[in-house]
N, C-alpha and C positions, 0 to 999 in steps of 0.2 A: 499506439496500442494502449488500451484503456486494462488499468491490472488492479485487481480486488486484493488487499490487505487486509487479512484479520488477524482475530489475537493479540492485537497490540497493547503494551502495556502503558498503562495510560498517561506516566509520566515522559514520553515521548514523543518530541515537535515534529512539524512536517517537516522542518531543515533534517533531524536526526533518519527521516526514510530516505528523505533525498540522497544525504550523503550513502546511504548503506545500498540506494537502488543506481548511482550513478557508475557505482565500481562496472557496471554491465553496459552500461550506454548512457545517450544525452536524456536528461529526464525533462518532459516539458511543465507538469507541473505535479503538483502534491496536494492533497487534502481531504484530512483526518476528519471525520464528521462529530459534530458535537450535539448534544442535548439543545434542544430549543427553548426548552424552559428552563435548562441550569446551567447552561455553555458549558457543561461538563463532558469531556472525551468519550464516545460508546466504545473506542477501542480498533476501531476498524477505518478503512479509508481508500484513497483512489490512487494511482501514480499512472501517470499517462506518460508513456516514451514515446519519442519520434518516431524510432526505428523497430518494425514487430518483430524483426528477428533479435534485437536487442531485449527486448519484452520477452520475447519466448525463455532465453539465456538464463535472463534474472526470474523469472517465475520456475523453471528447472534447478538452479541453483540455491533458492531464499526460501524454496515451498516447504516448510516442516523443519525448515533451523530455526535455531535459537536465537532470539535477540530481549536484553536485559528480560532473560529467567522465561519468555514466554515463547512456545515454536509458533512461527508465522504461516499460516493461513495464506497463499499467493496463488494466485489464479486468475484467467482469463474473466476481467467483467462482464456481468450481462447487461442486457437494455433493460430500464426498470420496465416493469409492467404496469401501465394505467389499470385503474381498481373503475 
């Protein structure tokens, strides 16, 4: 299951979601998007779990708490849309 992260604060690593999205399940992988021209963090990112009911758990439990000072944004991703 593909799960949208936002609001994140920018001085935290993909390790620091993993550890906070695995308390719910096996996480397959993490990654926070950055500026293309500054490699700077937008704040926002992906976490794909194995399991969707595992995903469902951590997107009910993480959607609108806290993490260092900012409430997290968690929700089902969507498919990007071609322009």
């Amino acid at each position: 299951m593909n799960i949208y992260v936002g609001n994140l604060s920018y001085s935290l690593g993909e390790d620091d979601i993993e550890r906070v999205f695995s308390n719910y399940g096996t996480v397959s992988t993490v990654k926070l998007i950055k500026d293309r021209a500054t490699g700077r963090k937008k704040g926002f990112g992906f976490v794909e779990m194995e399991e969707e009911e595992d995903g469902n758990k951590a997107i009910e439990a993480l959607n609108g708490s806290e993490l260092e000072g900012r409430k997290m944004v968690v929700n089902v991703a969507r498919e990007k849309v071609a322009n």
